[in-house]
C-alpha positions as CSV (number, residue, x, y, z in Angstrom):
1,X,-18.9,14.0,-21.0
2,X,-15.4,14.7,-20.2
3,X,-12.6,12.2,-22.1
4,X,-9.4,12.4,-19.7
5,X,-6.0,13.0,-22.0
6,X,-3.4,9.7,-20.0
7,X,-0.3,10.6,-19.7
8,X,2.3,8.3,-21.6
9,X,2.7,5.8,-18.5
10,X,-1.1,5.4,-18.2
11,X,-3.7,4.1,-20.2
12,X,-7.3,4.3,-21.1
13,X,-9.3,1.1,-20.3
14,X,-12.9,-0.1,-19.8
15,X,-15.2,-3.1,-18.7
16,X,-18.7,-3.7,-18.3
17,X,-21.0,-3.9,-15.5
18,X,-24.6,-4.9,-16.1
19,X,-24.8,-3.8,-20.0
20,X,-22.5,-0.4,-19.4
21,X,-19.4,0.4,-19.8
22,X,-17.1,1.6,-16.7
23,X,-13.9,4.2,-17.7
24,X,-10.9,3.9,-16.1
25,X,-6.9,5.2,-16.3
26,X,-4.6,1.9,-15.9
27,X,-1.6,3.8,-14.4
28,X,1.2,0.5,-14.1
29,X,4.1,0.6,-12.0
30,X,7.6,-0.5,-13.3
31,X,7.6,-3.8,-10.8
32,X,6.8,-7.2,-12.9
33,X,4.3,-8.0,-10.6
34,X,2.9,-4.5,-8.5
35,X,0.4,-4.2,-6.0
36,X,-2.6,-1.7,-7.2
37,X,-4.8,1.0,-5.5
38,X,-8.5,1.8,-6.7
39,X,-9.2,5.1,-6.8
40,X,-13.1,5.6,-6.2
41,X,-14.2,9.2,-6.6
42,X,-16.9,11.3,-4.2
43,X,-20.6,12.1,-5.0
44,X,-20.9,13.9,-8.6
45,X,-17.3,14.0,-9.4
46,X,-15.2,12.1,-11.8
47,X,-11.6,10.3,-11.5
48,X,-9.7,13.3,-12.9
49,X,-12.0,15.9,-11.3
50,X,-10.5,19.1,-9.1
51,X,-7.5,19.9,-11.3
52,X,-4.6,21.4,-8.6
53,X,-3.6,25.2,-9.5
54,X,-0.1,24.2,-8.8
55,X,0.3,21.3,-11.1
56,X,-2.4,20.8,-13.2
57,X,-3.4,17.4,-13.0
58,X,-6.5,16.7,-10.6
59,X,-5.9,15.2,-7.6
60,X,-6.6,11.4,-8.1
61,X,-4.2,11.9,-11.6
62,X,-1.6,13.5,-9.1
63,X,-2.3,10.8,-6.7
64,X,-2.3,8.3,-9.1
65,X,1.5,9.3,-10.6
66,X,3.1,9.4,-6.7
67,X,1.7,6.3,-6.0
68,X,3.6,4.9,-8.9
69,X,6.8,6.7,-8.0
70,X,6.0,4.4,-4.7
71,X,6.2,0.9,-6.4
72,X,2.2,1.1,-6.7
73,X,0.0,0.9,-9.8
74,X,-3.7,2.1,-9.7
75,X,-7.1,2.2,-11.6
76,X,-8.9,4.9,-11.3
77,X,-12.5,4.4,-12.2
78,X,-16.0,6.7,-13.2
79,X,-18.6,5.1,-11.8
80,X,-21.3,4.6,-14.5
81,X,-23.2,7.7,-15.2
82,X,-20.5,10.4,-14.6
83,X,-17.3,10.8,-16.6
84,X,-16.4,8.7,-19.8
85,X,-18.7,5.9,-18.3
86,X,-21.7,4.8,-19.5
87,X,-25.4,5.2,-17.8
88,X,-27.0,7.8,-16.2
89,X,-26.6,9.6,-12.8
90,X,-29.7,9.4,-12.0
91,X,-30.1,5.7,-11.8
92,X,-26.6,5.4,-9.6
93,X,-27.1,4.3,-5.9
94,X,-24.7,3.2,-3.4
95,X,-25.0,-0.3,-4.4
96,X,-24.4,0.4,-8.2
97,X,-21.2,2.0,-7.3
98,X,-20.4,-1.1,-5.1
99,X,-20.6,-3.5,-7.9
100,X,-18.4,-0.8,-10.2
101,X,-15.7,-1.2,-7.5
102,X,-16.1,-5.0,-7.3
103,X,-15.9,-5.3,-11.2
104,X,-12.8,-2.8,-11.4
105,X,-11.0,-5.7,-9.0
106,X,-12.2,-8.2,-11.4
107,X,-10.3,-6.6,-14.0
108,X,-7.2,-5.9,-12.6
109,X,-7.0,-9.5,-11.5
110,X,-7.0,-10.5,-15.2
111,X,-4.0,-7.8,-15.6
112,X,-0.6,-10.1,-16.0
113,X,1.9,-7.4,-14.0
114,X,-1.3,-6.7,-11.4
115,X,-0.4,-9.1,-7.9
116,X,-4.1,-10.3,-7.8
117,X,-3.9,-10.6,-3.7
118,X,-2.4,-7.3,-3.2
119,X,-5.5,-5.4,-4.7
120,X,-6.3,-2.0,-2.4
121,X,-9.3,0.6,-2.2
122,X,-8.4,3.7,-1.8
123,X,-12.0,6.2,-1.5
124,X,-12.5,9.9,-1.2
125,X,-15.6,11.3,0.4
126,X,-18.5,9.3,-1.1
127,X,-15.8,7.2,-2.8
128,X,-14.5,6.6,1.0
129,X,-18.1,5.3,2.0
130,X,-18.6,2.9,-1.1
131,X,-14.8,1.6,0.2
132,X,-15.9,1.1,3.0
133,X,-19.4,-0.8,2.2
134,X,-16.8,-3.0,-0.5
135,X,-14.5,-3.7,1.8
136,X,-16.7,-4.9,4.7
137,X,-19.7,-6.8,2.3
138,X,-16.7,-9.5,0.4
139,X,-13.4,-9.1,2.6
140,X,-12.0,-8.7,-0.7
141,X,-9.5,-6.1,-0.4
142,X,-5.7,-6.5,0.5
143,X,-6.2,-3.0,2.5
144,X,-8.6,-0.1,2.3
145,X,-7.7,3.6,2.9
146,X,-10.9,6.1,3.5
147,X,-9.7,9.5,3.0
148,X,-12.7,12.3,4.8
149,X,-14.9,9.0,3.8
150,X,-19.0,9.9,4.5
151,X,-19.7,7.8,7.2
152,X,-23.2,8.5,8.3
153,X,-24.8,9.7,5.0
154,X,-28.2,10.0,6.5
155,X,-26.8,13.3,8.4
156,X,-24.1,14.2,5.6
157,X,-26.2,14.0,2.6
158,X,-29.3,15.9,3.6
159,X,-27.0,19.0,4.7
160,X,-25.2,19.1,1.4
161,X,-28.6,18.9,-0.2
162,X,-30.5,20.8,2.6
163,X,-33.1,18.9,4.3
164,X,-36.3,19.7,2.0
165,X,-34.9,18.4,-1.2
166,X,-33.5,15.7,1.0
167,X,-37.2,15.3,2.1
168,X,-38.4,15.6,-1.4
169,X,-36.3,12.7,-2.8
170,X,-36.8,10.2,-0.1
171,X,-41.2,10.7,-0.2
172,X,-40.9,10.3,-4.1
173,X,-41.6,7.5,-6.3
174,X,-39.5,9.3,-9.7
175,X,-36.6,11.4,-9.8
176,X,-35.8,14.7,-7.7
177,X,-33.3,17.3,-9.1
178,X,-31.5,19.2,-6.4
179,X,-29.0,21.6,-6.6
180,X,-25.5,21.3,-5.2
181,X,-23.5,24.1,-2.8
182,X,-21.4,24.3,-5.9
183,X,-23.8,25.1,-8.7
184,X,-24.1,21.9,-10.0
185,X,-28.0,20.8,-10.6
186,X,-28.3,16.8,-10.2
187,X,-31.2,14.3,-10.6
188,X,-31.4,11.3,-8.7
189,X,-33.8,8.7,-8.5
190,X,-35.7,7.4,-5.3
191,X,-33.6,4.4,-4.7
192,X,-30.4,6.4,-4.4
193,X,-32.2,8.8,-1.9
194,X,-33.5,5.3,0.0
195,X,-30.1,4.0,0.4
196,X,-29.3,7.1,2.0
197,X,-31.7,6.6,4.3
198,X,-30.8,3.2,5.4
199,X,-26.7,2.4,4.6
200,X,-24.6,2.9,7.9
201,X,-20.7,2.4,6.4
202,X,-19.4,2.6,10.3
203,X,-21.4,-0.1,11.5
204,X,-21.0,-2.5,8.3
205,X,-17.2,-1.5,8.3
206,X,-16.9,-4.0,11.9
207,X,-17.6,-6.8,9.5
208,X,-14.3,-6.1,7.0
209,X,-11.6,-7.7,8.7
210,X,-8.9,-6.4,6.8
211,X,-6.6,-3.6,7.8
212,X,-8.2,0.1,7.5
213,X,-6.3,3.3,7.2
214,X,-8.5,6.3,8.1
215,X,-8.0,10.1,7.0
216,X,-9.7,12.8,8.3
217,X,-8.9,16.8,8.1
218,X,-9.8,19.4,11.4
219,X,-10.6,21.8,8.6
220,X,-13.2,19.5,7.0
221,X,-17.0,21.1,7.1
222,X,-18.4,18.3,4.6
223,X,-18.0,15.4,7.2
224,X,-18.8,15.4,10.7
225,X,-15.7,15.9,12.7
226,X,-14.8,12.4,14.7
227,X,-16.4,10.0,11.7
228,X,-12.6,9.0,11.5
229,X,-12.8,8.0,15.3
230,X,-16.3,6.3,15.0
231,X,-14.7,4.0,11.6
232,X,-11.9,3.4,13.7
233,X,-14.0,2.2,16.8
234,X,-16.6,-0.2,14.7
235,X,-13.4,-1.6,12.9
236,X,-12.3,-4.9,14.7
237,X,-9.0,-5.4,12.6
238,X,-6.0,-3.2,12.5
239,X,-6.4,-0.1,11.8
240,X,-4.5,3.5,11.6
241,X,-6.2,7.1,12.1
242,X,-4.4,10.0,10.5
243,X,-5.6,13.6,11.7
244,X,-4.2,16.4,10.2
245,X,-4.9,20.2,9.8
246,X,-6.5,20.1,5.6
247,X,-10.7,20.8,4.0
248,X,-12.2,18.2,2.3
249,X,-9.6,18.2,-0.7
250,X,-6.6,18.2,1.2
251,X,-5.6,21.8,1.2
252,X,-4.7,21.5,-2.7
253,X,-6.0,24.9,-3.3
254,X,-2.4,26.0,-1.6
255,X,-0.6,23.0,-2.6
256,X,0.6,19.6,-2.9
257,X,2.4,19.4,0.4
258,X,-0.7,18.3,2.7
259,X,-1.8,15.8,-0.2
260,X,2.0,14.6,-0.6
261,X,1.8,13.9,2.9
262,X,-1.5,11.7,2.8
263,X,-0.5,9.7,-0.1
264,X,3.2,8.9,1.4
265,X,0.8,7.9,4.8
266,X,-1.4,6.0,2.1
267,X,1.3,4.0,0.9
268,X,3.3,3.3,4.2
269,X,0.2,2.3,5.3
270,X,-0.2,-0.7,2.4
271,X,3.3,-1.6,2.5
272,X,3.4,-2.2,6.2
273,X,0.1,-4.2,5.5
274,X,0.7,-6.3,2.6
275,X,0.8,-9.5,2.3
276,X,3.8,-10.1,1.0
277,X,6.6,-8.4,3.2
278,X,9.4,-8.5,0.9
279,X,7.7,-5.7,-0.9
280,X,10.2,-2.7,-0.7
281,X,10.4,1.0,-1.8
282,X,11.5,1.7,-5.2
283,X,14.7,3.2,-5.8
């Protein structure tokens, strides 16, 4: 299990959902009262995973410190059975990771310098899609940002897996372990394998009518190329498409200056959104 080392401005917190115990880094802007991003990680990972050559950090930390330097706090969660969380991966579904997200706003509405109606999801890859399903299943958020979010995981998921283990998971009743491009060897029960099978993030994300920033990169081979457009299509509300030329973790094997770029889009994004207009960059 890996325990994440927060930097002096952030700190280590937890709450529970259904008997376990979710990990998160409480990163607080200087603002008395700040709006907040959640930071919800993709499939297998953790919120400090992918360290950047050039910096160090990984890339939700280094996302996590810019958006502060914007006037924004953030949470960053593990969902339960990766990380410092508790539970086990092979019980997590889509759904279990929806109610992690949810429960991560309950807390930060009980956070005194946290502006409980200015409360943004901001999801990567798998993260992306349980933003999405969030976002669109309470109305909840102030503003959600997908960045390369899986939108159609019935076509994503079995060519990350490859189709047989995909095949194998879905037809059985116990777990299925299946082995990741990446080396990684997972187990995963039959729900998660079911839900899968039957979530559809683009269609459900028509019902969210909040505003919905959308990220997708031309150099991207885990998602589809034109998910972006299809989220941006089923969305009825405002919503913003940025396309640029980065893979699936935002060209951080070169550099910071493609992420830089995302998060400063991120946060423009929210700012011109919010609620509350008089919000204004720091100084």
């Amino acid at each position: 299990m890996k325990t994440s080392v927060p930097a002096p401005s952030e700190k280590q917190i937890g709450f529970v959902v259904t008997y376990e115990r979710v990990a998160g880094t409480l990163r607080l802007a200087s603002a008395a009262l700040s709006p907040v991003v959640v930071l919800l990680h993709g499939f297998g990972g953790h919120r400090d995973e992918l360290a950047i050559k050039e910096t160090g950090p990984g890339i939700f930390a280094y996302t996590a410190k810019r958006l502060g330097e914007l006037g924004f706090s953030s949470l960053r969660i593990d969902f339960r059975g990766v990380g410092d969380s508790e539970g086990r991966f092979e019980q997590t579904t889509y759904s279990s990771q929806v109610a992690d997200c949810l429960a991560a706003m309950d807390f930060l509405s009980t956070v005194p310098t946290i502006d409980p109606d200015r409360i943004f999801l901001l999801g990567w890859s798998q993260g992306g899609l349980v933003s999405a399903l969030a976002a669109a299943r309470t109305n909840r958020p102030a503003g959600v940002a997908l960045w390369a979010a899986v939108g159609e995981p019935s076509v994503s998921f079995p060519t990350l897996v490859g189709s047989d283990a995909y095949m194998r998971g879905l037809n059985s009743s116990g777990t299925t372990r299946v082995e990741m491009p990446w080396g990684a060897s997972i187990v995963l029960g039959h729900n998660f394998f079911q839900e899968v099978s039957k979530t559809k993030p683009i269609e459900e994300i028509a019902s969210y009518e909040g505003p919905l920033f959308i990220a997708e990169g031309t150099l991207d081979t885990a998602i589809p190329t034109g998910t972006a457009a299809k989220f941006a299509k089923a969305h009825r509300a405002h919503n913003e498409t940025w396309i640029d030329e980065m893979d699936h973790a935002f060209n951080t094997s070169q550099g910071v200056g493609t992420l830089d770029k995302l998060i400063d889009k991120t946060a423009s994004f929210f700012r011109q959104v919010s609620d509350k207009p008089e919000m204004s960059h720091p100084t």
